[in-house]
KEVEXKE-560896 format. One record per residue (C-alpha): residue in one letter; chain; x, y, z. Coordinates in Angstrom, 2 decimals. Layout:
N
@type->A; mol->A; xx->X; yy->Y; zz->Z
...
This chain:
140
@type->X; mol->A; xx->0.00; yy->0.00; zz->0.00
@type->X; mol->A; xx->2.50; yy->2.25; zz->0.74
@type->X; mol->A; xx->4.38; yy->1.61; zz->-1.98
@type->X; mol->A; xx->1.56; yy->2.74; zz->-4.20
@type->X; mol->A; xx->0.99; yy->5.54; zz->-2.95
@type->X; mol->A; xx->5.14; yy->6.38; zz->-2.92
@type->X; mol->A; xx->4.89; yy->5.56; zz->-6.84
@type->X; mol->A; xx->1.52; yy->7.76; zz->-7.38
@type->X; mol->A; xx->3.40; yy->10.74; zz->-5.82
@type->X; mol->A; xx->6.30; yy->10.65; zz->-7.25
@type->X; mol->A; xx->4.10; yy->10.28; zz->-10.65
@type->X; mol->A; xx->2.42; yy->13.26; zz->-9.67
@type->X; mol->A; xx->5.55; yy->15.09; zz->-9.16
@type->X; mol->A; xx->7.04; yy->14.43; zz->-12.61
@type->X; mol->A; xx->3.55; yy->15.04; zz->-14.18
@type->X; mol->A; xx->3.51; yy->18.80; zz->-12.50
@type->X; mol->A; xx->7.37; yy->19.01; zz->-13.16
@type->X; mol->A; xx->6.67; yy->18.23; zz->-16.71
@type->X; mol->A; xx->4.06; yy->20.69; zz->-17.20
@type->X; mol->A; xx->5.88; yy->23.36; zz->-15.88
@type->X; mol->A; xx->8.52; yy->22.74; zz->-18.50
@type->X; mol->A; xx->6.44; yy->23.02; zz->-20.89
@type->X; mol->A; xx->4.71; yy->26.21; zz->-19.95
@type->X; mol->A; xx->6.10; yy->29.30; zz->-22.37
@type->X; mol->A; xx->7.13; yy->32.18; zz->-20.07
@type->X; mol->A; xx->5.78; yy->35.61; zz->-20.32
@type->X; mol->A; xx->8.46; yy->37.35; zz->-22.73
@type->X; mol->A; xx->9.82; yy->37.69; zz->-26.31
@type->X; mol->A; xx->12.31; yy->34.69; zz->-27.55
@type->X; mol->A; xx->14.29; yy->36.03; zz->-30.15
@type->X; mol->A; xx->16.92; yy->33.16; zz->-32.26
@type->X; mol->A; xx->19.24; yy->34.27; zz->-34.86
@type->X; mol->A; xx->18.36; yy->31.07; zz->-37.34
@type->X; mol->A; xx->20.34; yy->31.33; zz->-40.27
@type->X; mol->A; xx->22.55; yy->34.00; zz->-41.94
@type->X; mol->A; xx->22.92; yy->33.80; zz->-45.80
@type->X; mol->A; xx->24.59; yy->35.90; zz->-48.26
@type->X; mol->A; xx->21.88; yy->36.68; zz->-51.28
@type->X; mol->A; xx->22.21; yy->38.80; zz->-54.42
@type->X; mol->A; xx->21.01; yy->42.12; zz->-52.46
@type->X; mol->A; xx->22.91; yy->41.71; zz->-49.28
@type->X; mol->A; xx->23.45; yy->39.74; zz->-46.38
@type->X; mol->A; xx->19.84; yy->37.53; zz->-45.29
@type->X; mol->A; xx->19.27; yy->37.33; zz->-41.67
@type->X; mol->A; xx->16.55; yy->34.80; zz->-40.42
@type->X; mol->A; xx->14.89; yy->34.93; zz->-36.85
@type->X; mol->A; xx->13.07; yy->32.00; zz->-35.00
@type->X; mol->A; xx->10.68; yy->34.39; zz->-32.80
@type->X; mol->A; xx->8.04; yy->33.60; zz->-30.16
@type->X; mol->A; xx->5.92; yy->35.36; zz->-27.52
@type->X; mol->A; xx->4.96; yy->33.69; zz->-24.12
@type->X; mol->A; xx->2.47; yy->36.09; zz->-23.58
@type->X; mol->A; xx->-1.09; yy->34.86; zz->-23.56
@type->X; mol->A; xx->-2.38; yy->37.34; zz->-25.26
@type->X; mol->A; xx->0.04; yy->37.72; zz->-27.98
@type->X; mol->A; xx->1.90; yy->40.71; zz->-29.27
@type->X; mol->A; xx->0.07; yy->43.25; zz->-31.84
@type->X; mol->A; xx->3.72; yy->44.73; zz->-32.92
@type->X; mol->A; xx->7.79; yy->44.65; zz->-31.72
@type->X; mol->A; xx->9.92; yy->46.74; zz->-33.53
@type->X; mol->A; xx->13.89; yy->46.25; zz->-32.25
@type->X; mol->A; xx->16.89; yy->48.74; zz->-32.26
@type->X; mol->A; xx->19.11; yy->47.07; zz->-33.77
@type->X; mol->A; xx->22.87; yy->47.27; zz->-34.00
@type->X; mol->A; xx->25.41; yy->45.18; zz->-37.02
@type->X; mol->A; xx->29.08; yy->44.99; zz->-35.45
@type->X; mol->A; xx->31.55; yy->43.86; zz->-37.93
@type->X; mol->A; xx->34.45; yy->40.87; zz->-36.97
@type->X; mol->A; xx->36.22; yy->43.81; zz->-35.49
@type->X; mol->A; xx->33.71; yy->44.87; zz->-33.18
@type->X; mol->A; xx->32.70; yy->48.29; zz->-35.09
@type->X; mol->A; xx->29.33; yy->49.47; zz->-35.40
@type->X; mol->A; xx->28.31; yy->49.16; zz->-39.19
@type->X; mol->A; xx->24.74; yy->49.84; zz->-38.89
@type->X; mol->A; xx->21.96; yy->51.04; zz->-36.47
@type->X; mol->A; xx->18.46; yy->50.19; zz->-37.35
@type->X; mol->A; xx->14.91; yy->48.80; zz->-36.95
@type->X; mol->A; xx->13.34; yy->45.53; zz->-37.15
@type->X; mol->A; xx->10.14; yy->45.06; zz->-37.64
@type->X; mol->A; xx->8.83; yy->41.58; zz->-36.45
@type->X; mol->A; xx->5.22; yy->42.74; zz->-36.47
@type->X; mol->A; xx->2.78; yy->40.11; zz->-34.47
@type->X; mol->A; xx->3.49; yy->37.65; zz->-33.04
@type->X; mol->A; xx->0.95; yy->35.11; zz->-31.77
@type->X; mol->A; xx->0.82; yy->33.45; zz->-28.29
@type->X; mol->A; xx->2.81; yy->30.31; zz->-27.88
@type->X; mol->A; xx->3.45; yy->30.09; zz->-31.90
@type->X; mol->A; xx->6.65; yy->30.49; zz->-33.51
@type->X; mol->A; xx->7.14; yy->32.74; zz->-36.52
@type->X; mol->A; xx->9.87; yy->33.32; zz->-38.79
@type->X; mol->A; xx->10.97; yy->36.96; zz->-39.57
@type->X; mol->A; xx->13.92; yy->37.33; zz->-42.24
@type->X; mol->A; xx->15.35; yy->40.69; zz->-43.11
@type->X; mol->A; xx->18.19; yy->41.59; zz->-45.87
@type->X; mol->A; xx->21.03; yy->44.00; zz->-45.07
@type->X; mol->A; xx->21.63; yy->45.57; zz->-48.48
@type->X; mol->A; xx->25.20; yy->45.65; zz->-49.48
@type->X; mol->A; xx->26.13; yy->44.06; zz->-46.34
@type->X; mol->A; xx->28.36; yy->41.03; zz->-46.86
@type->X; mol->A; xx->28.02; yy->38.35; zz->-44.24
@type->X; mol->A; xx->31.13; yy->37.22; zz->-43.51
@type->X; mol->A; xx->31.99; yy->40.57; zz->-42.31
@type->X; mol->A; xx->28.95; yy->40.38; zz->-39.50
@type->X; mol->A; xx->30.39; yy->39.28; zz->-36.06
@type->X; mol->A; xx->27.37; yy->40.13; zz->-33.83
@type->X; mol->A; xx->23.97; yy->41.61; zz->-33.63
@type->X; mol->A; xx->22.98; yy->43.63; zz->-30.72
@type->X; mol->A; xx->19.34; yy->44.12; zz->-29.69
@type->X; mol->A; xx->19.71; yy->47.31; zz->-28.44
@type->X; mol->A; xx->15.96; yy->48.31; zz->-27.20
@type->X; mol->A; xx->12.77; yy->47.89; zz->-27.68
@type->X; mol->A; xx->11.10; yy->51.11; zz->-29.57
@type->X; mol->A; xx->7.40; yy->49.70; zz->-30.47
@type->X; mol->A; xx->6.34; yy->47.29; zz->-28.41
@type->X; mol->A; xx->2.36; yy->46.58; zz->-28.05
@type->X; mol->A; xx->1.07; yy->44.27; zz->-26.01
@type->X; mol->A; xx->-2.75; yy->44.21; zz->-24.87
@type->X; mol->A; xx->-3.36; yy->45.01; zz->-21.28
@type->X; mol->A; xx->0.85; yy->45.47; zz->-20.94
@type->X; mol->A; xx->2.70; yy->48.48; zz->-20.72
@type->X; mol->A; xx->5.74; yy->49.60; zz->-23.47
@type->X; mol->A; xx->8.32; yy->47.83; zz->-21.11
@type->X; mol->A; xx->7.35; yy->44.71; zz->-21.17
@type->X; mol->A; xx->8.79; yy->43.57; zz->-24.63
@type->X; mol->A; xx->12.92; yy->44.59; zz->-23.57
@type->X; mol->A; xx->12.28; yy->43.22; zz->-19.76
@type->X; mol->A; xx->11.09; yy->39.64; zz->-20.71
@type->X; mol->A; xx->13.58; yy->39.24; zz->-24.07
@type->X; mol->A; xx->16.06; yy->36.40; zz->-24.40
@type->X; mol->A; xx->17.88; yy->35.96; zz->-27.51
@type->X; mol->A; xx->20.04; yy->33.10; zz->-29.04
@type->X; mol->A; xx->22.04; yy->32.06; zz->-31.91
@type->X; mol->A; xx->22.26; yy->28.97; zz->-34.02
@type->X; mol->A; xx->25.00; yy->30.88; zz->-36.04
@type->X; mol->A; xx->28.17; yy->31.97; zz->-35.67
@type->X; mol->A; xx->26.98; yy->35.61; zz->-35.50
@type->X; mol->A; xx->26.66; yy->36.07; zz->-32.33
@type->X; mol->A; xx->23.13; yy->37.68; zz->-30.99
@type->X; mol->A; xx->23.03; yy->40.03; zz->-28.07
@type->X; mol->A; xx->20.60; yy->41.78; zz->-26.13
């Protein structure tokens, strides 16, 4: 009997354990995906998702290009648009002239749109994490 009950707890713990890794937290995930050198420029890819409930209506992020040498090449703005609760979407955006071998790392630098029903402006930059399946690195 006791011995039941041991094994029916500790299924219950795993089963809660489980489901709280698979929860999405409240915030922005932001993955650099691929980086690809096309006719017009350098092709950057993002793997994005929001863990809010409600989704996100619009992000737009400051964005900084350092070169290999760590020097600023470019400052500017990303638009990833919406992006629904707990679904990932794909965002890719071309860097005219830009060459990608010369990219060492991207910097998220802030958050300058960020809408978010019932949440206010900050809420986009405080829950962001950001990763990189390249080797340009992605900061923020």
């Amino acid at each position: 009997m006791r011995l039941a009950m041991f094994t029916a707890g500790l299924m219950t713990l795993a089963t809660n354990a489980h489901a709280e890794d698979t929860t999405p937290s409240a915030g922005i995930s932001v993955e650099l995906n691929t980086v690809g050198q096309v006719e017009a420029g350098c092709q950057l890819t993002f793997l994005t998702s929001s863990g809010y409930e409600q989704g996100i209506e619009q992000v737009v992020f400051e964005t900084v290009l350092i070169d290999t040498d760590g020097a600023v090449t470019l400052l500017t703005l990303f638009d990833f648009g919406a992006l629904p609760p707990a679904r990932p979407r794909v965002r890719q955006f071309v860097i005219p002239g830009q060459e990608c071998s010369a990219l060492g790392r991207i910097l998220i630098n802030g958050v300058t749109t960020c809408s978010v029903p019932g949440k206010d402006d900050g809420v986009c930059a405080a829950g962001l994490t950001v990763s990189s399946r390249t080797d340009v690195e992605l900061i923020g």
